[in-house]
DOZATOR-557830 format. One record per residue (C-alpha): residue in three letters; x, y, z. Coordinates in steps of 0.001 Angstrom, whole numbers, plus 500000, padded with zeros to 6 digits. Each point is the difference from the previous one (the first is absolute). Layout:
// DOZATOR-557830
alaXYZ...
END
This chain:
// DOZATOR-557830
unk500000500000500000unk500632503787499836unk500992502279502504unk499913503669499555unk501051502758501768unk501008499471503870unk497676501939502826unk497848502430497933unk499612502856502288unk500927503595501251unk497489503051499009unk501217502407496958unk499541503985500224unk501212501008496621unk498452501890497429unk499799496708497438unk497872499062503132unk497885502908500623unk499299500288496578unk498783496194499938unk498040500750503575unk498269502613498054unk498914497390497360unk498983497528502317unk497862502490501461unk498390500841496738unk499105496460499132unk498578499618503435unk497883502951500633unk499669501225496792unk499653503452500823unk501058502628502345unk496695500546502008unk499458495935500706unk503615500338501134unk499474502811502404unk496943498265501346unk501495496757500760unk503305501869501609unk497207502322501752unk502367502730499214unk498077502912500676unk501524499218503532unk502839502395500840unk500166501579496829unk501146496853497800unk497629500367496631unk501500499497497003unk499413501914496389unk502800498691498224unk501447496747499734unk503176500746499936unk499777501765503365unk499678496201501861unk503710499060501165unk501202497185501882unk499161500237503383unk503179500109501617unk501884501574502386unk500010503673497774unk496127499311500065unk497786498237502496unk501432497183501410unk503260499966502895unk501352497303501324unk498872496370499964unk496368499996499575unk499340503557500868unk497560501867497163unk497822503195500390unk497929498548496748unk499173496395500125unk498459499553496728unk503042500858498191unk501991498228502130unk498077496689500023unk499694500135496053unk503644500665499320unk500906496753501897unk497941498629497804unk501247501815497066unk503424498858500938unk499097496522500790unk498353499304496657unk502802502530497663unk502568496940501630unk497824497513498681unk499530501470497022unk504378499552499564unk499690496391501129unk497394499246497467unk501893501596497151unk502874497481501211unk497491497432500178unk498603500336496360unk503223500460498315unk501177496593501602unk496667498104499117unk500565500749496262unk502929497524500103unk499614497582502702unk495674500250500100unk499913496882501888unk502705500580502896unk498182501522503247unk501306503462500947unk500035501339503336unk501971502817502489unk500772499697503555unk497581501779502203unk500487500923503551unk497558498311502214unk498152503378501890unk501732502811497844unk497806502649500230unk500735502226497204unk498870497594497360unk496248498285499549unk500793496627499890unk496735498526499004unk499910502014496627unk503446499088499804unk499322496506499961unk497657499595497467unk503124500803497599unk502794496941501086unk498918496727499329unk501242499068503268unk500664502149503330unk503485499800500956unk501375502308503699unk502786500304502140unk499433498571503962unk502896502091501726unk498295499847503572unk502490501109503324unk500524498154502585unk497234501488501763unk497395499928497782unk496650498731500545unk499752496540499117unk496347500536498968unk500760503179498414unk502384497616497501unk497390497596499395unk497614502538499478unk502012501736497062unk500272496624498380unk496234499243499865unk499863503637498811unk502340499247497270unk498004496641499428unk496695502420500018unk501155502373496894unk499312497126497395unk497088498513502189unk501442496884501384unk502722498935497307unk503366499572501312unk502710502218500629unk503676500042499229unk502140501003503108unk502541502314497355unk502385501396503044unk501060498624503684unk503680499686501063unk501359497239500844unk501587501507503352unk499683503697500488unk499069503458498314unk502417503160499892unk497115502460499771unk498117500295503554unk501317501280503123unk500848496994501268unk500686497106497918unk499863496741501901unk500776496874498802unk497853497000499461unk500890497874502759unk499592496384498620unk497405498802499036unk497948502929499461unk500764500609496267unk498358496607499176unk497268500640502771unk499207502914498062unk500578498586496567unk497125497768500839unk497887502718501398unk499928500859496465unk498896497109498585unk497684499510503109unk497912503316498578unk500234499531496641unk503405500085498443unk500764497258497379unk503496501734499655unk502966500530502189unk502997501817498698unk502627502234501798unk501915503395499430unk502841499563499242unk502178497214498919unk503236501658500577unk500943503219502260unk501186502808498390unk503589501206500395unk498848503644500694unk497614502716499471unk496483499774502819unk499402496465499790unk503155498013500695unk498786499250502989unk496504499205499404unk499947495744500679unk500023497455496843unk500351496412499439unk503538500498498861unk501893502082502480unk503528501868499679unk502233496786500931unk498327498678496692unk499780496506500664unk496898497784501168unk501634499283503562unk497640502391501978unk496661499177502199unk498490502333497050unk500587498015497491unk499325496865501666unk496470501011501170unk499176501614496371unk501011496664498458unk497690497781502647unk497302502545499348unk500326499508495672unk500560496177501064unk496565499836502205unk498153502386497472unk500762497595496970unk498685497304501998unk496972501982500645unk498932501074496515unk497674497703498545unk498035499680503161unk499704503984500871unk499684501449496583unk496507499526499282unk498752500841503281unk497994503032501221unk498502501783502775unk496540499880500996unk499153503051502022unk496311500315501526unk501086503446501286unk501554503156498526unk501048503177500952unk499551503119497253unk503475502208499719unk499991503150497712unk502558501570499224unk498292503166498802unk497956499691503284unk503024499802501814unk501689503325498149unk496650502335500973unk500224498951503514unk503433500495500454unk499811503391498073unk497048500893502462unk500282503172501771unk498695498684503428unk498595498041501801unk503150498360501401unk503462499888498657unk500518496664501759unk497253498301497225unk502380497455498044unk497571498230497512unk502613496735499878unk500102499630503572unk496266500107500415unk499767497617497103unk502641497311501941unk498335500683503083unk496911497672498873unk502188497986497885unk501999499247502824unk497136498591502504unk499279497748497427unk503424499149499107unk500472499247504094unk496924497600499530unk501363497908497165unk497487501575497746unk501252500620496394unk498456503102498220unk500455501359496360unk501098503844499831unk497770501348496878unk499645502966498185unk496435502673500104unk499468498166495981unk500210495789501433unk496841498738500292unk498839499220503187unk497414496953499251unk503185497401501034unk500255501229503390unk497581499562503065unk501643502885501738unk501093503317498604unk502047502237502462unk500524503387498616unk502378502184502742unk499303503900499776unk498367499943496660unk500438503712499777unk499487500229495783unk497014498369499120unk500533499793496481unk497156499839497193unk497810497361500220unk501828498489502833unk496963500514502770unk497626498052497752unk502807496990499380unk500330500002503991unk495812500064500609unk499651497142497192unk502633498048501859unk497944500337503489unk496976499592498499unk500775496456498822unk501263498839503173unk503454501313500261unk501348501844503111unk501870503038499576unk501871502118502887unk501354503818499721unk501164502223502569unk500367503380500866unk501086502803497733unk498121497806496822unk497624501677497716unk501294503208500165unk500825500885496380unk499604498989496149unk502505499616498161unk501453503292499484unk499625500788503678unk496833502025500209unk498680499359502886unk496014497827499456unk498122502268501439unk496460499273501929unk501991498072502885unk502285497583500481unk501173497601499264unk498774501055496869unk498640497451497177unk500944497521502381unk497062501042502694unk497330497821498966unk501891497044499765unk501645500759503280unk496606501191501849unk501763502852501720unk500891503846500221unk503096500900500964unk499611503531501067unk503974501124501425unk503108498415500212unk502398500808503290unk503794499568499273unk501611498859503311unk503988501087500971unk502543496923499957unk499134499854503374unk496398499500500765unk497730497645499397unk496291498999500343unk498279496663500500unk497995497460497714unk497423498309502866unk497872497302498450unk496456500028501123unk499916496176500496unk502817497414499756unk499889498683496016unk502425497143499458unk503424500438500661unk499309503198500899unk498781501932503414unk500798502768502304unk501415503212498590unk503550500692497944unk502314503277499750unk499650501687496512unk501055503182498564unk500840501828496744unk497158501366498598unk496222499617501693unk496788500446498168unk497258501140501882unk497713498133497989unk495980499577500548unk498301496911499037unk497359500326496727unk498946496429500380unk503061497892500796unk500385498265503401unk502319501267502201unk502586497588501595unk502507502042501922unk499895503465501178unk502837502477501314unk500641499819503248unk501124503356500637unk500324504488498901unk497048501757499078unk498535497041497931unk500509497578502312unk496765497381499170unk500137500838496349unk500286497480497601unk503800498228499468unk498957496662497838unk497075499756498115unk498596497550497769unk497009500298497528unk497982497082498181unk499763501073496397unk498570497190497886unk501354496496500737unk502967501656501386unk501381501968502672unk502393503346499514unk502149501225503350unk501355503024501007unk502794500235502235unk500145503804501182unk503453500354501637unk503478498089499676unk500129497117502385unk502858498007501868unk500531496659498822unk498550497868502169unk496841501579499385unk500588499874495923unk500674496260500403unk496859498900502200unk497777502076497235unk501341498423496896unk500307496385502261unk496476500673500624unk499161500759495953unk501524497349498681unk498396497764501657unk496680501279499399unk501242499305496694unk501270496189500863unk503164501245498737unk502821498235502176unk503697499807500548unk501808496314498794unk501711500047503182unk500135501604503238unk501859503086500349unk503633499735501704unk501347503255500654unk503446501246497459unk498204497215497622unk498663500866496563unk497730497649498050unk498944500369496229unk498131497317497257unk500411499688496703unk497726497322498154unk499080498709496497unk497195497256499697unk501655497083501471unk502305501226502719unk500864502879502548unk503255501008500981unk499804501620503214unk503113502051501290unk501197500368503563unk502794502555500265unk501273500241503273unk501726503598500570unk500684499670503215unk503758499252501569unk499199497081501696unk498583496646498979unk496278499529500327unk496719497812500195unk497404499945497245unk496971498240501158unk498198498563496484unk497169498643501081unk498003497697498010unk502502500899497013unk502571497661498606unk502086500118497031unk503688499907498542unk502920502394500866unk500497501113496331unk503513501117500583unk501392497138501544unk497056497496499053unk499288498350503698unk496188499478500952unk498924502487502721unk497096499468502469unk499142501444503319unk502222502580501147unk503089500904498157unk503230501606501444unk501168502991497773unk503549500848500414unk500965503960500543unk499593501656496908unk498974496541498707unk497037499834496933unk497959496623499337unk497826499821497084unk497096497286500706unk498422498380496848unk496741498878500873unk497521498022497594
END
């Protein structure tokens, strides 16, 4: 296959790119008073008479800083500008190579969360999605896996290539670690685990100079195959070849998914208020990470996927609701689905105009509520979440903060209330039956615990069900075709443990043993279980 190009990325403020912003513009809005409607620009002065007089928004315009804009409509649609004018080079790289080689797959190497760059509209141009993993030492385990079933999510399920890891360390971040042993095959088949049906490294050899010569490779400056490297690389390509014809016509079957949008995430970040400590991907890996702790697998899709697969849809500050999206959502409750927002959702369309008549906006109905402020607490406060009767897994009350709607039910049952402030008693978690279905609101960020008794608690409503038990540092994943499941235990902690299985049994696909019962997983150790 082809690779082009190496990272697209980095914004452009040039006149070649002003001139083409200007185009864009044109082709979108056609004229200069549908523009200045959807930028609302009679705020502050901003209306435009002449086409010419739009500029970048920059630094010698509106925007400081990282994320910091006086004029968020020109802001939000130049990232989008520049996101598809650096599609718009792949693709000319892309069609000049198809003309010789029409049957050889293309791709380039994304890079996992970047946010500069809409991945989903990106990935409807490579035939195959291909990233770099370059996770610290400290990086959320969860937070890995979750950007692999993201990159799984661009092409809807087909697998991914992992393009970039290193074999040992990077030379780029603050601190660059080294992969104590074990890890860079533990995380090798995290990869697969999510998705990946490809596992290649950067780089073969280290440079002799210039930034990278000391970012890791297989190869390192000795030059010879006598390091650990090299010896865990090779086991890794031995165990992988071994592996092929079982794993690479497997998939993953999701029953839940969680909606990330990039353009979503651009207009609240750009957001002038409420809170500068919003982060749209930690929201998102907030929810995927109480399910993650609960062995439950979930498919990261984009505002286009359709949501008939999936039993439950979780949607985390749905700020933009884009065109057509509220109806997608109501059809998707109505027959039977169950679909959870939270606060700060429903704000906005798509060019960040706020819906006005309430919010959250299109999404009311649906929702059965009115969320009439929103209270932005200091790092260091908090409120409460108290349930108003034990439900499942869950009881009691739990610390929250962030962002708190005071919200007033329109129909939907309330299930928690805050427990303190003004609006102490108002609605905190609220769920409406719409149709066969069921659509929740969660008005405030929650701790963990009480994000993992909720989703524990939907699931199961949902008889969807872990394969195993959950066994803390322990990450599970499945991959099936019609005949067999493949069911990965990844054990990232730094001392052996013990995997209860349960009424499973099956064959250790790496070393090809029968396993039953309880297995002992080695620190850092992986098993992959084939079961019939």
């Amino acid at each position: 296959m082809w690779h082009v190009f190496n990272e697209y990325g980095g914004y452009c403020y040039c006149d070649h790119c002003a001139d083409g912003f200007r185009n864009w513009l044109q082709e979108r809005y056609t004229t200069l008073e549908t523009l200045n409607k959807v930028w609302n620009t009679g705020f502050w002065g901003h209306t435009f008479y002449d086409w010419e007089e739009i500029v970048p928004p920059n630094a010698l315009s509106e925007e400081w800083g990282v994320d910091n804009t006086n004029f968020q409509g020109i802001s939000l649609d130049y990232r989008r500008f520049m996101s598809n004018s650096l599609l718009d080079c792949y693709k000319l790289e892309y069609n000049a190579i198809k003309k010789h080689t029409p049957d050889l797959p293309v791709t380039t190497n994304l890079m996992g969360l970047y946010k500069e760059l809409d991945y989903f509209k990106w990935a409807k141009h490579l035939d195959v999605v291909s990233w770099d993993n370059y996770p610290s030492l400290n990086t959320p385990i969860s937070l890995t896996a979750m950007t692999h079933d993201l990159m799984r999510g661009l092409k809807q399920g087909q697998p991914f290539m992992l393009m970039e890891q290193t074999p040992s360390q990077q030379n780029w971040q603050p601190y660059n670690s080294l992969k104590r042993p074990g890890v860079m095959k533990l995380w090798s088949y995290q990869a697969v685990a999510h998705g990946g049906d490809t596992v290649l490294f950067f780089q073969l050899r280290r440079s002799v100079g210039a930034c990278e010569k000391y970012h890791g490779a297989v190869i390192e400056h000795v030059g010879h195959e006598h390091t650990r490297v090299f010896r865990e690389c090779a086991e890794l390509g031995s165990e992988l070849q071994k592996l092929s014809d079982s794993l690479l016509d497997t998939r993953i079957k999701a029953r839940v998914a969680i909606v990330f949008d990039w353009e979503n995430r651009w207009a609240i970040e750009l957001s002038s208020g409420p809170t500068v400590a919003l982060k749209y991907v930690d929201e998102v890996h907030k929810y995927y990470d109480a399910l993650f702790k609960q062995n439950i697998q979930a498919d990261l899709i984009g505002t286009d996927t359709d949501l008939s697969d999936y039993d439950i849809v979780i949607a985390p500050v749905l700020y933009m609701v884009k065109k057509g999206y509220a109806k997608r959502v109501e059809d998707f409750v109505r027959s039977g689905g169950t679909f959870l927002t939270t606060f700060f959702s429903g704000i906005v369309n798509e060019n960040d105009i706020v819906s006005l008549g309430g919010y959250p906006g299109e999404l009311r109905e649906v929702l059965g509520i009115w969320a009439e402020e929103i209270d932005a607490l200091f790092p260091d406060q908090s409120n409460q979440i108290v349930l108003t009767e034990t439900w499942g897994a869950l009881s009691g009350e739990y610390q929250c903060g962030l962002l708190c709607d005071l919200i007033h039910s329109e129909g939907a049952e309330i299930k928690a209330v805050y427990g303190s402030d003004f609006y102490q008693g108002m609605p905190a978690l609220t769920v409406n039956k719409f149709g066969a279905g069921q659509a929740w609101y969660v008005a405030t960020s929650p701790e963990p615990s009480f994000l993992q008794g909720f989703l524990a608690n939907l699931c199961k409503e949902k008889g969807i069900t872990a394969p195993i038990p959950p066994v803390p540092g322990v990450e599970i994943s499945q991959r099936t075709n019609e005949n067999e499941t493949y069911l990965f235990i990844l054990n990232h902690n730094d001392q052996p443990v013990n995997v209860v299985l349960g009424s499973l049994k099956g064959t250790d696909l790496i070393v090809g043993q029968p396993v039953t019962n309880t297995v002992t997983l080695s620190a850092k150790g992986v098993l992959i279980l084939s079961i019939s």
